[in-house]
N, C-alpha and C positions, 0 to 999 in steps of 0.2 A: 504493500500500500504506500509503504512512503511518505504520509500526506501530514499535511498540518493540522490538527487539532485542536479543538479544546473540549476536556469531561469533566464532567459532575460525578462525584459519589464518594463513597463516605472512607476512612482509611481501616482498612481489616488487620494488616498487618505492617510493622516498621521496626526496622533494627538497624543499626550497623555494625560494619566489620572491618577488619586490616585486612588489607590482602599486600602480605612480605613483597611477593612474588615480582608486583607490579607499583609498591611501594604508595599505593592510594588508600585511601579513607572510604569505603563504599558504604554509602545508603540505600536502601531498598524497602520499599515499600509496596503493600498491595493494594489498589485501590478500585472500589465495585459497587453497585449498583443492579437492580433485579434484572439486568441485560445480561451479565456479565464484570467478568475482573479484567486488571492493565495492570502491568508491573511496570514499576519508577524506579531508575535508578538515580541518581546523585556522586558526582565526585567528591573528594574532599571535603564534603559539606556535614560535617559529622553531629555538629550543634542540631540538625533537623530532627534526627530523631526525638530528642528533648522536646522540640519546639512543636512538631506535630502529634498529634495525638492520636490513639485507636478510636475507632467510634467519629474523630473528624470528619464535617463533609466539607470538603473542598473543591475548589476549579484548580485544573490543569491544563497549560497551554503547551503544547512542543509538536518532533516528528513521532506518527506513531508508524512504527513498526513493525513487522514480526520475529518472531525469536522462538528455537525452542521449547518457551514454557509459554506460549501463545504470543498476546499483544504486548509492547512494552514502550515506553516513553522515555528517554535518556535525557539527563538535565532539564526537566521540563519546570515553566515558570508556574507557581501555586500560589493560590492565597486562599484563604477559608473563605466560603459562602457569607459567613455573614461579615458587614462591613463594606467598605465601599469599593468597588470594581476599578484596580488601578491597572493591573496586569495582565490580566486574562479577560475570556469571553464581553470584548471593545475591542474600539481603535484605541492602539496603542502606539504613545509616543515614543521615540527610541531617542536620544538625546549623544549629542560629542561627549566623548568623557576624556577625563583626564586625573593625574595624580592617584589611581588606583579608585578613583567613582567608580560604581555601579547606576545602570539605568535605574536599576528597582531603586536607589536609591534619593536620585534626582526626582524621581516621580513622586515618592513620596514626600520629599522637603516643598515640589514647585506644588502638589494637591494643599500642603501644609500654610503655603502662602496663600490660596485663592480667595478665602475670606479679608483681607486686604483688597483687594482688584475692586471690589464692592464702592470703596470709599475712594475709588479713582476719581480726578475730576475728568473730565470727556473738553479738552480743549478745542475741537471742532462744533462749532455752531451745529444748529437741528438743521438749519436750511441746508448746508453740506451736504450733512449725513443724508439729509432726503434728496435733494438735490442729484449725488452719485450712488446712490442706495448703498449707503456705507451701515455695517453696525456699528455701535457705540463699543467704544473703546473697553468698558469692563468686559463686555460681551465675548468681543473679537480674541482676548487675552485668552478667558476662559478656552472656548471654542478652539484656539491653536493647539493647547495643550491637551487638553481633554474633550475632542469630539464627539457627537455620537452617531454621523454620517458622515459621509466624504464630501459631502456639499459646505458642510460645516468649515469644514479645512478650508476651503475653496473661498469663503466668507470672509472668513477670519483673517487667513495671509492676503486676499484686494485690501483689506482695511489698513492691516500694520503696512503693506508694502506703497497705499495711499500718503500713509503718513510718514515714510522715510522719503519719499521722492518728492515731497509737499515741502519736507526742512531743509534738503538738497539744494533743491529751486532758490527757495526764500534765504539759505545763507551765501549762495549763489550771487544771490540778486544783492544783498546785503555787502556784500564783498565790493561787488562790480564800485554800487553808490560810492563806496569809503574810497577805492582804489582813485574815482574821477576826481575826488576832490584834492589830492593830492598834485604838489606842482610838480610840472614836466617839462624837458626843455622843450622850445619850439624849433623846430628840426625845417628851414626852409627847402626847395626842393634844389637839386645841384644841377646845374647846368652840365654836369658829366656825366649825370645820367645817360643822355643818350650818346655818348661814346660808349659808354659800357655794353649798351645794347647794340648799337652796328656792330662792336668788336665780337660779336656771340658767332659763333660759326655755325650758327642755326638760327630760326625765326621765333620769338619764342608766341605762342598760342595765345587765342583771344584771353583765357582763363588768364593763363599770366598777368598777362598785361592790364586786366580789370582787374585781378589782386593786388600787383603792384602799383598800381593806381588810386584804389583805396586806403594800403598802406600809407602811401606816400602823403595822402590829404591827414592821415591819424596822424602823422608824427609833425605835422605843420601847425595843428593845433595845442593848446595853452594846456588840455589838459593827458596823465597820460593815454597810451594806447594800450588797450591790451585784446589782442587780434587772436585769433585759432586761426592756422592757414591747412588745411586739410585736403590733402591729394593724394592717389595713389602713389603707389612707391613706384621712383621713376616720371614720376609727371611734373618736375622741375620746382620743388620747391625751393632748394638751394639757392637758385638762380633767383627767384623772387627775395629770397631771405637777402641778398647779396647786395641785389638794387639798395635796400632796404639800409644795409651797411652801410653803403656809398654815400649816400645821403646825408647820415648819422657823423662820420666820419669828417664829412669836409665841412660840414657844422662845426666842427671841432671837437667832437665826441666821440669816447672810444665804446667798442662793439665786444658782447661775449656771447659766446656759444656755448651751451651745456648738452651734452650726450650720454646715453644712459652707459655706452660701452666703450673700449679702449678703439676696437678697430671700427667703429659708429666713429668715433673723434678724430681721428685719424683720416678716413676716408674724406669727411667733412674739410679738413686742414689741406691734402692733396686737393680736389676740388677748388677751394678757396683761391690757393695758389695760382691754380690755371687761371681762374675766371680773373685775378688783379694781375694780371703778370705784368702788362702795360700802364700799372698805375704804380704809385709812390706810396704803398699799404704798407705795414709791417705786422704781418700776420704771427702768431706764434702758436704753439700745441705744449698743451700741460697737462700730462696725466698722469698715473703711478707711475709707469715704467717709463714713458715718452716726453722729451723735454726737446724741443725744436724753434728754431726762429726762422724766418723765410729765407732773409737774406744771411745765416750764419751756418755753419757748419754742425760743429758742436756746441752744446748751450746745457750749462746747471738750474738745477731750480732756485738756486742763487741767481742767477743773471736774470731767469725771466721775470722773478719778484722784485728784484731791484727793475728791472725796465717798464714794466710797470707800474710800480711806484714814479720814478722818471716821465711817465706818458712818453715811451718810447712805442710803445705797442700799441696800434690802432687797433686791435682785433686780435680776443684770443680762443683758443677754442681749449676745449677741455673736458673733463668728466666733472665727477664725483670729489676730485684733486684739487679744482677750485675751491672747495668749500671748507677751506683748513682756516685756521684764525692769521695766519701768516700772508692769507692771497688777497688783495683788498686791488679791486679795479674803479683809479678814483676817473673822475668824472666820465664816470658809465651812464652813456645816453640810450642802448638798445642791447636787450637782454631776448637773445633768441634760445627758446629750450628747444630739442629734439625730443621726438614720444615723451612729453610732457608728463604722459599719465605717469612714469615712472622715478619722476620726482615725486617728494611729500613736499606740501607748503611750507615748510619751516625751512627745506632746502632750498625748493625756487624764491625765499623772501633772504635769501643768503646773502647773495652779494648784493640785491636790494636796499639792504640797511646800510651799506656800508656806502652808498654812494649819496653826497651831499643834497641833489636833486633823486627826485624818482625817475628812474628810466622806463624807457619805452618796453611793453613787452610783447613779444611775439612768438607763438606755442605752435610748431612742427608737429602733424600728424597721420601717417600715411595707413591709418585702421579707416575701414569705412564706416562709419557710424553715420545712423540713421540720422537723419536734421533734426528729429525733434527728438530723442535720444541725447542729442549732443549738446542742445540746447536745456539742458534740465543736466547734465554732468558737469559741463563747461559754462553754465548760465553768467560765468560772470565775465565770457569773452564775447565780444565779435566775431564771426566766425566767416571764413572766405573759402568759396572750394574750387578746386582747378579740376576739373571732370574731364578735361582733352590730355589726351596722351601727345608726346612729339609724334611729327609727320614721319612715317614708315616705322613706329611700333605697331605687330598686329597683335592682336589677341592671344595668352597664352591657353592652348588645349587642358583642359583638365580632365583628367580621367581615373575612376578609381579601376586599382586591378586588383581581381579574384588571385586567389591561389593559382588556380587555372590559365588565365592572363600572364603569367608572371615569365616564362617565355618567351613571348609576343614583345613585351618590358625590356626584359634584357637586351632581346635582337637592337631593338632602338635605341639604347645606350649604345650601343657594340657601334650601329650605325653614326651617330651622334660624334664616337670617337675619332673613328676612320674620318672624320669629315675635319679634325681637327678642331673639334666642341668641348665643353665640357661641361661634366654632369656632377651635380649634388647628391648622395644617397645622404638621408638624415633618419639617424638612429633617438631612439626615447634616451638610452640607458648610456654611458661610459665604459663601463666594465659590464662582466658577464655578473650576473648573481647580487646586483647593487639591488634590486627589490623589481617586484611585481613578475618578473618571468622573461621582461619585453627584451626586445634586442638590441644589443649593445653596439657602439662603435668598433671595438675592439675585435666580440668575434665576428663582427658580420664583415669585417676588413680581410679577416680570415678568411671564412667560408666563399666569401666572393673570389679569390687569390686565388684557391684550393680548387673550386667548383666550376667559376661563371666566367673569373677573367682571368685565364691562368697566365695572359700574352700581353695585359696591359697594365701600367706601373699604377697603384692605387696607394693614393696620401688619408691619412687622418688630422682633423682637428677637433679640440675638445676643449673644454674649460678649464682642466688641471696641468694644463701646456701652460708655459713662461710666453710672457708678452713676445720672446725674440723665435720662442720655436713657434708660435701663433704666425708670424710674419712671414715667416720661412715656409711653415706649410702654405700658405697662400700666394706665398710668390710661385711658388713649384709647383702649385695650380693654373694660376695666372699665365706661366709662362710653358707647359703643356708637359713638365714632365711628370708631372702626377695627376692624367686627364678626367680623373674620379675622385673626387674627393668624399669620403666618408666620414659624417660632420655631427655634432651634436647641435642643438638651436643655435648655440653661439653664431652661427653664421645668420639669424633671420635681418641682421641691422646690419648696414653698413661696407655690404660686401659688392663691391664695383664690379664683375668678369661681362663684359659686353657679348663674347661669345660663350657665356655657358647658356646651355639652351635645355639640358634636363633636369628637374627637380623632382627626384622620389623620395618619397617620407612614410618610411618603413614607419607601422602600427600608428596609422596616421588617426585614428580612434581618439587618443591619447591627449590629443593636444588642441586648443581652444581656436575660435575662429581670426582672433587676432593674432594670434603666433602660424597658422596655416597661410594668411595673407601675404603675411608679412615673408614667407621664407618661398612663396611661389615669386613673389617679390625680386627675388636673387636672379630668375632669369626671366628671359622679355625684354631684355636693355637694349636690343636692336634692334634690325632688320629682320633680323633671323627666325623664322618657324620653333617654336617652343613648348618644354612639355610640360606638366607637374602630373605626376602619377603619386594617385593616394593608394601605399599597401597598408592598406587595413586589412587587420589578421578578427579574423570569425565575424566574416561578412554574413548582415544580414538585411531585413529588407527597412529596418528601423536606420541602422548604417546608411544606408546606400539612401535613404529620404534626406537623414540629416547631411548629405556630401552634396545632394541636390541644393539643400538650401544655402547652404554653404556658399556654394556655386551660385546661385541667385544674388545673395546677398552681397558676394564682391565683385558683381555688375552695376543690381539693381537694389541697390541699398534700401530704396523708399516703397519697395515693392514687400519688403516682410517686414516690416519696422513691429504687426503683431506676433512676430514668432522670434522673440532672441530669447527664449526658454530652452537650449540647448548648449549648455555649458559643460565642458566642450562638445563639439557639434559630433562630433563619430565617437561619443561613449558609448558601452556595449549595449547598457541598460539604459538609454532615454527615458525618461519620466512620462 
C-alpha cells in the first residue's frame, strides 16, 4: 500500500526495548479499533512509552505499510483524541527549522501564541479590505498557520503577500521623496558628447539614444537622479552608462562603477578603455586581486587611493573593494551600480556619504523584469528600457534536451568547435559529492575527456580558482585552446567571447530565471547562429511548461507578468 494515512483507535499495547544489535531505542506499540490493529514503531523515542498510555485513543498520521505481522506505521506523528488537532487528521503546517527545533514543536508555541492575533490592530482600512476582498489581518495570521481548506491558505498568503508589497511600494516611494530633496550637482550637457558617438564603430539604437537622452536631461537638473536603465545582456548598456560619464566628467566630476564580480569589473574597465581611448579619461580598476590604471602599467592600492584622493582618476571601476573605510571618491558626481539587486542599501549609500554633494545614481540591469514588477521592487527609481538588440544580433535558439536528445547536443558542440566556436557546458556543483547528487565541474570535465570529446582540449573555471588562474582559464578560452569550457555560474556576468555560440546548463532545473538569462546571456554577442540547451535531468511535462515560460518570459516579459510563481522555473516539484 505504501500510502499516507491517518487512524483513530485506542493503544492495546506499548513497551520499549534496546536493541544492542543496531544500537537504537525501539518503541512499539499496538494500536486498534473494531476494524482491526496497526503496529507503530518509534526510534529513539523511549520517553513514549511513559507518555502514552494503554486504553489511549489517539490519531496517527504516517506511511502505512505492510510487514510480516500485518499493517505497521514507522515514526508516525500522534496526538490523543482529545484536545486540539495540531498534527494529524488537518492541514498541517510544516515550518524551516533550525538549532535542533522540531515542527511538533513550532506548532505548538505559534497555536500557543494565537490568542494574541485577536488583539491585532488591522492597519488596513475596511474600504481596502472590501475594496480587494482582503481578510482582516487576525484572520489571514490565523488561516496561514492553521487552515482548514486549501482555499484558506490561498486567502491568507493574497493578504500577508498584499501587505509586504503595499510596505515595498510605500518605502519605495518614501525613499525616492527623501532621495529628490537632497542637493545634486547640475551636470550641463558636453558638447563631446557627440564625438563620442560618431567615434562608436556602430550606430547605437533608437533605445539608446532615448535613454541617453533622458539621462542626460536627469543629471542637468538641480535635483539628484536616480535612473534603472534595464536591457538585455548585450543590448548596450555600457555605452549608454559611458555617455553618461562623459558628461559627469567634463563637468568636472569624477564617475564610479560598482560590480557585483571581479571578472563583471574587469570586463567593464577593458570596455571603458576602448570606448575613451581618444579622450583625456583616467580610468582605473580596484578590486581584491586587481589594481590597474589606464595609462600605467603596474599600480598598488596605494597609488590608486592616493590618486584618488588627488582627483587624478576621473573614473573608477571596482567591486565590493571600494567599500573599505580607506576608499573615499571625493567629488563623486555619478555613481553607476551593475545588477544592483546584488548590493544591500547600506553598500550602495557607501560611497554616497562620503561624497560632499549627493551624486547622480544610475542602476544597471540586464534581468527582464516585468514593468510593473519593477516598479513596486525599484519604486524609488526611474526606470528606462532599451528593448533593440544591435543590428545583426539574431535570436538565440533555446532548446531543452531529453536524455534522448543529448547526442543530437553533443554533435552540435562537436560542430560549433570544428567551426572554431566556443561552447559553455555549466555545471550546479564544483566537486563531485559537495550535496544534492547534481553534477559537478570536475567530473563532468572528466567524463566528457573520457566519453564525448576525447580529440578536443577542455578548460574549467570555478569559484575556488585565484583571480590569476580565473584569467588564465578565460584567456585559453578566448583564444581557442581550450574551445569548451566547463564552468560553474561564475561565468553568468561579465564574460565578453563574441564567438562563443553554445550555452549548455547541465541540471538546468536547478537554477532560477535570473541566473538562466543571464548565463544564455554569455552567447549571442554576434552575428553568429547561437544555442543555449537546457539538460535538465528527470524531464517532465511540469519541467518542460516551466522552460516554456521561461522562454516567454525573456522575450515577452509583459506577456506572464501573472505567473512568476516558479522559483526556480525547472524545479522538479512546481507548486
Amino acid at each position: 500500500m505504501n500510502a499516507k494515512v491517518t487512524v483513530r483507535g485506542k493503544i492495546r499495547l506499548i513497551q520499549s526495548r534496546r536493541s544492542y544489535k543496531r544500537r537504537l531505542n525501539i518503541t512499539e506499540a499496538l494500536v486498534g479499533d473494531a476494524t482491526g490493529t496497526v503496529k507503530c514503531i518509534w526510534f529513539n523515542q523511549p520517553y513514549l512509552s511513559k507518555q502514552l498510555k494503554i486504553g489511549q485513543e489517539i490519531l496517527l498520521a504516517g506511511v502505512l505499510k505492510p510487514s510480516n505481522y500485518g499493517w505497521q506505521l514507522d515514526n508516525p506523528t500522534y496526538e490523543p483524541v482529545s484536545g486540539a488537532r495540531l498534527h494529524t487528521a488537518r492541514l498541517v503546517p510544516n515550518y524551516h527549522l533550525t538549532g535542533g527545533l522540531t515542527s511538533r514543536l513550532v506548532r505548538r508555541l505559534v497555536y500557543a501564541a494565537m490568542p494574541t492575533v485577536n488583539t491585532m490592530p488591522d492597519w488596513l482600512p475596511r474600504s481596502v479590505l472590501k475594496k480587494y476582498s482582503l481578510l482582516n489581518l487576525s484572520t489571514a495570521l490565523k488561516l496561514v498557520h492553521f487552515p482548514t481548506k486549501t482555499e484558506d491558505i490561498k486567502s491568507a498568503r493574497y493578504r500577508l503577500a498584499f501587505d509586504e508589497l503595499l510596505l515595498l511600494r510605500l518605502t519605495a516611494l518614501a525613499a525616492k521623496k527623501d532621495y529628490a530633496l537632497k542637493p545634486a550637482p547640475v551636470i550641463p550637457f558636453s558638447a563631446r558628447t557627440k564625438q563620442f558617438v560618431s567615434n562608436l564603430p556602430w550606430t547605437l539604437t533608437d533605445d539608446q539614444k532615448k535613454s541617453a537622452w533622458k539621462i542626460i536631461n536627469d543629471l542637468a537638473g538641480a535635483k539628484p537622479m536616480n535612473r534603472l536603465l534595464q536591457g538585455d545582456v548585450g543590448a548596450g548598456k555600457t555605452v549608454v552608462a559611458g555617455i553618461a560619464a562623459l558628461n559627469v566628467i567634463d563637468a568636472g566630476f569624477k564617475v564610479a562603477l560598482l560590480a557585483p564580480t571581479e571578472i563583471l569589473a574587469a570586463q567593464h574597465f577593458a570596455t571603458l578603455k576602448k570606448l575613451f581611448n581618444n579622450f583625456p579619461i583616467t580610468i582605473a580598476l580596484f578590486t581584491r586581486s586587481q589594481k590597474n590604471i589606464s595609462q600605467s602599467d603596474k599600480v598598488s592600492k596605494k597609488n590608486i587611493v592616493d590618486d584618488l584622493a588627488k582627483g587624478k582618476i576621473n573614473f573608477i571601476v571596482g567591486t565590493h573593494a571600494l567599500l573599505t573605510d580607506n576608499v573615499a571618491v571625493p567629488n563623486l558626481g555619478l555613481l553607476i551600480i551593475d545588477e544592483q539587486h546584488r548590493f544591500g542599501v547600506e553598500q550602495r549609500n557607501w560611497l554616497i556619504k562620503k561624497s560632499v554633494t549627493t551624486p547622480h545614481l544610475l542602476s544597471l540591469s540586464a534581468t527582464p523584469i516585468p514593468r510593473s514588477l519593477a516598479l513596486t521592487i525599484y519604486g524609488d527609481l526611474d526606470i528606462s528600457l532599451i528593448k533593440e538588440l544591435p543590428k545583426g544580433r539574431r535570436p538565440i535558439k533555446t532548446e531543452i534536451v531529453s536524455e534522448a536528445g543529448r547526442a543530437k547536443a553533443y554533435q552540435l558542440i562537436r560542430t560549433e568547435v570544428l567551426a572554431d566556436h566556443r561552447v559553455f557546458i555549466i555545471c550546479p556543483l564544483i566537486a563531485e559529492g559537495d550535496t544534492l547528487g547534481e553534477k559537478s565541474v570536475q567530473e563532468e570535465k572528466l567524463r566528457l575527456e573520457k566519453n564525448i570529446f576525447p580529440d578536443i582540449a577542455i578548460g574549467v573555471l570555478h569559484g575556488r580558482m585565484t583571480g590569476k588562474e580565473k584569467n588564465q582559464a578565460l584567456q585559453n578560452f578566448a583564444q581557442g585552446q581550450t574551445p569548451i569550457l566547463v564552468s560553474t555560474t561564475v561565468v553568468e556576468v561579465g564574460i565578453d567571447v563574441p564567438n562563443a555560440t553554445v550555452m549548455a546548463i547541465e541540471g538546468a532545473q536547478n537554477f532560477g530565471l535570473a541566473q538562466l538569462h543571464q548565463l544564455r546571456g554569455r552567447v549571442g554577442r554576434s552575428e553568429l547562429p547561437s544555442y543555449c540547451l537546457l539538460m535538465a535531468d528527470g524531464q517532465d511535462q511540469d519541467n518542460e511548461a516551466a522552460t516554456g515560460l521561461w522562454i516567454d518570459f525573456a522575450h515577452h516579459p509583459e506577456l506572464v507578468e501573472g505567473r512568476l510563481w516558479y522559483p526556480p522555473l525547472l524545479r522538479r516539484n512546481p507548486p
